[in-house]
N, C-alpha and C positions, 0 to 999 in steps of 0.2 A: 703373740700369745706363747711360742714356745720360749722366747727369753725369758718370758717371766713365770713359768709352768710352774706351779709349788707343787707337784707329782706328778708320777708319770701318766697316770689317768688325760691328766690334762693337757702333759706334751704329747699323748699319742691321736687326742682330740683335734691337737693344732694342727699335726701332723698328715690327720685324714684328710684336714681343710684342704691342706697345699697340695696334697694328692688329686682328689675332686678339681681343683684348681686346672692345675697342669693337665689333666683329662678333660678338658673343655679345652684352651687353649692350642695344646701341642697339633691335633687332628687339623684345625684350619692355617697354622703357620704355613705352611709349607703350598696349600695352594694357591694363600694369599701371595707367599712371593714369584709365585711366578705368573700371575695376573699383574703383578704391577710393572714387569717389561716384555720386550717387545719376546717374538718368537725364538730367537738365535738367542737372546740372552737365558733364555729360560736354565739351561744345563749350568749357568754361573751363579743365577739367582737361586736355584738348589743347591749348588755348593755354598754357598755364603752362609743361610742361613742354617743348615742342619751340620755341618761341620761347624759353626757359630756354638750349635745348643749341646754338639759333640764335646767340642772344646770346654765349654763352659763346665759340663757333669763329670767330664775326666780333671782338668784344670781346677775344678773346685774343691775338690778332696786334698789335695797338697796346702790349697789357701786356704779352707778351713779348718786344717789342720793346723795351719801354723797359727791361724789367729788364736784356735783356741788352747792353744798351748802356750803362746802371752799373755792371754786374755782371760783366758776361761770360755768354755762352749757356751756361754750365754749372747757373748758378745759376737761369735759368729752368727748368731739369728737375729743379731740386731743391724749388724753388717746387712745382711741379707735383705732385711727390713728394708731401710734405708735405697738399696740399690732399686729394688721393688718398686717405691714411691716413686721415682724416680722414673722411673720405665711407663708406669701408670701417666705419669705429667704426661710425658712423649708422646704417648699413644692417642693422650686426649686432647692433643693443642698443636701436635706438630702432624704424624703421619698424616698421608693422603686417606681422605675419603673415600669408598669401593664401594660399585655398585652392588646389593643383597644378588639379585640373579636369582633366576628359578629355585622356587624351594623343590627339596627332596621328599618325596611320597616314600610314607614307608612300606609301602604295597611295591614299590619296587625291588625294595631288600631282597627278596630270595631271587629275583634277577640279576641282581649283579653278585648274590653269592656262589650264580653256575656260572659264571664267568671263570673258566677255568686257568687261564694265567693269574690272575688273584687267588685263587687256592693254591696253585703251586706257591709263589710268593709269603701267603701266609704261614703253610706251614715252612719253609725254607725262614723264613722270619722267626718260628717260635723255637727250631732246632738251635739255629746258629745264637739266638738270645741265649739261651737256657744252657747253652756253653759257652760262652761268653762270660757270661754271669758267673757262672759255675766257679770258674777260680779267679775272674775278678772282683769278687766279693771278697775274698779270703786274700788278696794280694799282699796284707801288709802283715799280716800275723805270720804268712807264707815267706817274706823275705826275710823277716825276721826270725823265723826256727828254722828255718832251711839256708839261706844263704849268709844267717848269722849277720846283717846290714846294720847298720847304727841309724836313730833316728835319722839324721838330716841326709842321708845317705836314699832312706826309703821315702824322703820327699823331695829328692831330685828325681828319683824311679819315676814315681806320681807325676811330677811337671811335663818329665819326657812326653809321656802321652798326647798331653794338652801340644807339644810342640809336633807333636807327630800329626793331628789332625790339623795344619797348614800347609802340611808337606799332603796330605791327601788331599785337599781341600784343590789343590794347585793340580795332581794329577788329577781330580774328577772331571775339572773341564776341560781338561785338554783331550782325555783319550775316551771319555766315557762314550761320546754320540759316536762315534766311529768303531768301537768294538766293547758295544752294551755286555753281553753274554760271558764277552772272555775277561772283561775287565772285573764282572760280578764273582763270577769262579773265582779267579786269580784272588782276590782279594777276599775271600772267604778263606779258602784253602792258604793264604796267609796268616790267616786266625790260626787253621788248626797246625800250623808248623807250628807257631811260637806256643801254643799249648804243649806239643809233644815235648819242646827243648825246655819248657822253663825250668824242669827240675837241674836240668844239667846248669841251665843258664845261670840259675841264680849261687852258683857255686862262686863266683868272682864278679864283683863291682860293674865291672865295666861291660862284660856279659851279658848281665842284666837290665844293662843300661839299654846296651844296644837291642836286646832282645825286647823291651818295654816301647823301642822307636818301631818297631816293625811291628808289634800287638796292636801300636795307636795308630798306624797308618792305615793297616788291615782292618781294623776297627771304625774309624770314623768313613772309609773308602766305602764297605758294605752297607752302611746307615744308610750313608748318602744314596749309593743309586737304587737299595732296598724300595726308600720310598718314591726317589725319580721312576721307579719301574711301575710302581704302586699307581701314581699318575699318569704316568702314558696309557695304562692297559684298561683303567677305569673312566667312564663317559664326565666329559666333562663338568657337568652337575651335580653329581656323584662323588666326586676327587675325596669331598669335605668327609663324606660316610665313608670311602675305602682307606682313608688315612687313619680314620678315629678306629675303625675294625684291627686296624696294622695297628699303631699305638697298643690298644689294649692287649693283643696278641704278644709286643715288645715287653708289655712291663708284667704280661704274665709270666713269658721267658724271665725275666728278673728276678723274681722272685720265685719260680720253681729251680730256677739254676742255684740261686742261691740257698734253698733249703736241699737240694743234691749236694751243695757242695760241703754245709755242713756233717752232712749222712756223711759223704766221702771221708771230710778229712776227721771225725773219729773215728768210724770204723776200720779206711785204710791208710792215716797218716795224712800231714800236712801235704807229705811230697805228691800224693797220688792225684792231686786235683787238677794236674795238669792232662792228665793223662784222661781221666772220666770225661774233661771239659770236652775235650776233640773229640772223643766218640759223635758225638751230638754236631758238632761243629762238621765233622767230615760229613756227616749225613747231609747236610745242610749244604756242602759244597756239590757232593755228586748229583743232589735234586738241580742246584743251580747248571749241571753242565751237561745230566741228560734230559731232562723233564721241562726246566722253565722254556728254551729256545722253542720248543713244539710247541708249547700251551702259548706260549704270544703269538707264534703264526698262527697259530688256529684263532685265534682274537682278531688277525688282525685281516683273515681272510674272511671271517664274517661280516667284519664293519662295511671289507669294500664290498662281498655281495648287496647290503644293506642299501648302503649309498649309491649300487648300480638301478636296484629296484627301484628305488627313489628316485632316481632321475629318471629310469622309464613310466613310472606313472604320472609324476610331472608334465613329460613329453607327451603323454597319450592323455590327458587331460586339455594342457594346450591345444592338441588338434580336433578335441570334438567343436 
């Protein structure tokens, strides 16, 4: 529908579809994949696929870019089309089959919204989006007033990312089970460095380049264990509700980062966006490094009170 939009009415009609779409979808990816291996794989089986749909949304913007710059922007939604169907075959003939499992009562929602390492989580989710977004929205209009880039210049910029999230994808499971907390920080607070340096960065090619590998690393790094933390801290049954909370949470960051970032860059210039971005991002980083660690212990010391009472009433049931 959007290839063929004869207004904008109508591509922006297509547009809500595939939105709608991806809001169904995106919330159970991620607990599916790690129900379909065993326990140790789970920290790979999250790396695969969210650095998969990382890569994909940074990696896509260089490719459809270039399509539509030989083609014309119609033909990138025909692209898109085509992979789509495609995906749908897969799904319907190839993947494994999964058991449904307990449904969720929504009488439990305000239960698992005092869940207090998910509220940490979420807002550390909507800060670090909403900078994020803030000036990678505006990337390309930004290399190009500010670091003066030439097209094919500002879509090598673009690729870098998509190759940055394999180089994270490769540290999440190596270091992420072993130091959750600091690898969360570190990789946030790597967001807001290359916020602070972009103005500088984007003064020479190669700066930019590098400076665009360590954005996408720190980028796809904090997705990833965003929502690995997102499932550990929420009850099994639940995952599918605390992921879809986290999603919408992600794509409101998106879209509020990105109408900041327009506010910024007329009122204080292209160059300033890097700078608003971090505000927001470093907020994001200090919640993650004094606030999350307590709010998971405190999760994780109820569960096992939880579990100790549950075996003592078990035990004192057996004995009558």
């Amino acid at each position: 529908a959007s290839a063929i939009a004869a207004n904008y009415w109508m591509l922006m009609g297509a547009r809500l579809v595939v939105a709608c779409a991806h809001a169904v979808f995106w919330p159970v990816a991620s607990p599916i994949a790690v129900r379909l291996v065993p326990l140790r794989y789970r920290p790979m089986a999250m790396s695969v696929i969210v650095t998969g749909s990382s890569i994909a949304m940074i990696a896509g913007l260089p490719l459809g870019r270039m399509i539509g710059l030989a083609l014309g922007w119609r033909a990138t939604f025909i692209c898109i089309a085509v992979v789509s169907l495609l995906l749908l075959a897969y799904f319907t003939f190839v993947f494994p089959k999964l058991d449904s499992g307990a449904p969720f009562s929504l009488r439990r929602l305000p239960e698992l919204l005092k869940n207090p390492a998910l509220l940490a989580l979420y807002v550390i989710t909507a800060l670090m989006a909403t900078g994020y977004y803030e000036a990678y929205s505006y990337i390309e209009p930004f290399l190009q007033q500010i670091g003066g880039m030439s097209d094919q210049s500002i879509t090598i910029a673009l690729a870098l990312f998509g190759v940055a999230g394999v180089a994270a994808s490769v540290l999440f499971s190596r270091l992420y089970d072993t130091r959750r907390f600091a690898f969360l920080a570190i990789a946030v607070g790597g967001i807001a460095v290359a916020l602070v340096l972009l103005r500088v960065a984007a003064l020479a090619p190669a700066s930019a380049f590098a400076l665009c590998m360590l954005w996408g690393v720190c980028g796809t790094a904090t997705n990833v264990a965003l929502q690995a933390e997102v499932i550990k801290v929420s009850p099994e049954d639940a995952s599918p509700v605390a992921m879809s909370i986290y999603s919408g949470i992600y794509n409101l960051g998106i879209g509020t980062g990105a109408a900041i970032g327009g506010v910024a860059s007329v009122g204080l210039g292209m160059g300033s966006i890097g700078f608003v971005g971090c505000v927001f991002v470093a907020a994001s980083c200090a919640l993650c490094a004094l606030v999350l660690p307590g709010a998971v212990k405190k999760v994780a010391l109820a569960r096992l009170a939880a579990a100790r009472a549950e075996r003592r009433a078990r035990r004192a049931e057996r004995s009558r």
